[in-house]
ZAKOLTI-474081 format. One record per residue (C-alpha): residue number from 1; residue in one letter; y, x, z. Coordinates in steps of 0.05 Angstrom, whole numbers. Example, Ala and Ser with C-alpha at 12.3 -4.5 7.8 and 13.67 -1.06 7.14 Angstrom:
BEGIN
+-----+------+--------+--------+--------+
!  nr ! rest !      y !      x !      z !
+-----+------+--------+--------+--------+
!   1 !    A !    -90 !    246 !    156 !
!   2 !    S !    -21 !    273 !    143 !
+-----+------+--------+--------+--------+
! end
This chain:
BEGIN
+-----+------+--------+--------+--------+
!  nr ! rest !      y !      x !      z !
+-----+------+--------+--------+--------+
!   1 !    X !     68 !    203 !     76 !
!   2 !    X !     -4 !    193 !     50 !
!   3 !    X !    -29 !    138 !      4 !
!   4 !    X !    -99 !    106 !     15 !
!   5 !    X !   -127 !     52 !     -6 !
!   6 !    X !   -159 !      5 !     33 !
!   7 !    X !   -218 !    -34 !     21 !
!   8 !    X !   -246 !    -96 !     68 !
!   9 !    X !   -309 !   -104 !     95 !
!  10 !    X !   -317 !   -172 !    106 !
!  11 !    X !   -331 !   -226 !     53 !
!  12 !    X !   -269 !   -241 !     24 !
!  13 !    X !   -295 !   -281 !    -38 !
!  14 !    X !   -259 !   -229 !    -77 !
!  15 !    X !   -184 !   -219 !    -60 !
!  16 !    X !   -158 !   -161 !    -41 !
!  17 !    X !   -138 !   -147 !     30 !
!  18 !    X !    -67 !   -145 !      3 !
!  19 !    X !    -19 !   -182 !     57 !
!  20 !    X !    -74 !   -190 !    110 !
!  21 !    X !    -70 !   -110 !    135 !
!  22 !    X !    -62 !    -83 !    206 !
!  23 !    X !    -16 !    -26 !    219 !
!  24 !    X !    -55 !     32 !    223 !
!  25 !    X !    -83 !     69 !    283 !
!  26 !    X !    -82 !    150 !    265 !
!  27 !    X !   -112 !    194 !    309 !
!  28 !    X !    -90 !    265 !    309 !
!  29 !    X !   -139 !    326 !    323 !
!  30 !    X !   -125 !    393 !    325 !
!  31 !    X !   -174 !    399 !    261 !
!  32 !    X !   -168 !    325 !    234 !
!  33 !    X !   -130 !    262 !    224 !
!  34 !    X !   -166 !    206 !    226 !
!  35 !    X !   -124 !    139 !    192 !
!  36 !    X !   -163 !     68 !    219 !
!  37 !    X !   -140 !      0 !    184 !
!  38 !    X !   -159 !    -70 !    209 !
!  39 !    X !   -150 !   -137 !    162 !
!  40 !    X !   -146 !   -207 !    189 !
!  41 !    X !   -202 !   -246 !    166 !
!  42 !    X !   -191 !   -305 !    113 !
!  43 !    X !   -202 !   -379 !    144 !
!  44 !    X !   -271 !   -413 !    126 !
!  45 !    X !   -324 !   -388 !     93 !
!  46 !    X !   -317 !   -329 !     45 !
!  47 !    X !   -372 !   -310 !    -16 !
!  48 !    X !   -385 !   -229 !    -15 !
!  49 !    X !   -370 !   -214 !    -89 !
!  50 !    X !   -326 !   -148 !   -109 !
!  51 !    X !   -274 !   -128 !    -58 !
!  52 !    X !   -215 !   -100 !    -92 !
!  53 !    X !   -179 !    -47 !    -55 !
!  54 !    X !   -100 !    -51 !    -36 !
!  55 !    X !    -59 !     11 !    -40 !
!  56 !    X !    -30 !     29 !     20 !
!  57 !    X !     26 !     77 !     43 !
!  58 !    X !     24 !    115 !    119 !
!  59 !    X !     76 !    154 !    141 !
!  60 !    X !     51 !    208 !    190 !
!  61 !    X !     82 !    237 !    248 !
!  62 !    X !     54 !    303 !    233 !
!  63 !    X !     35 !    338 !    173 !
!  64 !    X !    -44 !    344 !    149 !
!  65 !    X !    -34 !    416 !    138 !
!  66 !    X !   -107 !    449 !    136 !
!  67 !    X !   -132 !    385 !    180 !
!  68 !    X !   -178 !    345 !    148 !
!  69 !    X !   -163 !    273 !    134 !
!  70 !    X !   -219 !    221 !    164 !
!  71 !    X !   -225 !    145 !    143 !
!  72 !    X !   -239 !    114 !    206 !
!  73 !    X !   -269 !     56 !    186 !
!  74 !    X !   -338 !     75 !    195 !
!  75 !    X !   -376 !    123 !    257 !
!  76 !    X !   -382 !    171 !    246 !
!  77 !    X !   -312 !    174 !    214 !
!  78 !    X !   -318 !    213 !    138 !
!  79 !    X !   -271 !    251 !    104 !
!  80 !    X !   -235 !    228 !     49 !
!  81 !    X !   -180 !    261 !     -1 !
!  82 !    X !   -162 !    325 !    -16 !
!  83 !    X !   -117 !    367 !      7 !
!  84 !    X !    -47 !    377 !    -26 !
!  85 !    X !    -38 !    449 !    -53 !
+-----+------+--------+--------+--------+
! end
């Protein structure tokens, strides 16, 4: 299991993403594991003010190991974390 938090991208006039959060899509590589969240959009219009992040569990079907983790929710996808001793 991993912990990340996830942060929307869209307005959300400053609620967290909390309750509103896809499953995630992970991608496994031989050298990486790339974790990709969704959120559904709030109804009407939203201000863009501060976006609190919700903390979010994932278990993984694999281990990280020496991979390196990737937040997919930007392309290229960057790594994030660190690696557990």
């Amino acid at each position: 299991m991993v912990r990340v938090l996830v942060t929307e991208l869209a307005c959300a006039s400053g609620r967290s993403p909390e309750g509103r959060i896809a499953p995630p899509t992970v991608i496994y590589r031989e050298d990486s594991v790339t974790i990709i969240f969704g959120t559904r959009p709030l109804a009407g219009t939203q201000t863009c003010q501060a976006r609190p992040p919700a903390e979010v569990s994932v278990d993984l079907r694999e281990p990280i190991g020496n991979r390196v983790l990737l937040d997919g929710s930007v392309f290229p996808a960057e790594p994030r974390g660190e690696a557990a001793p």
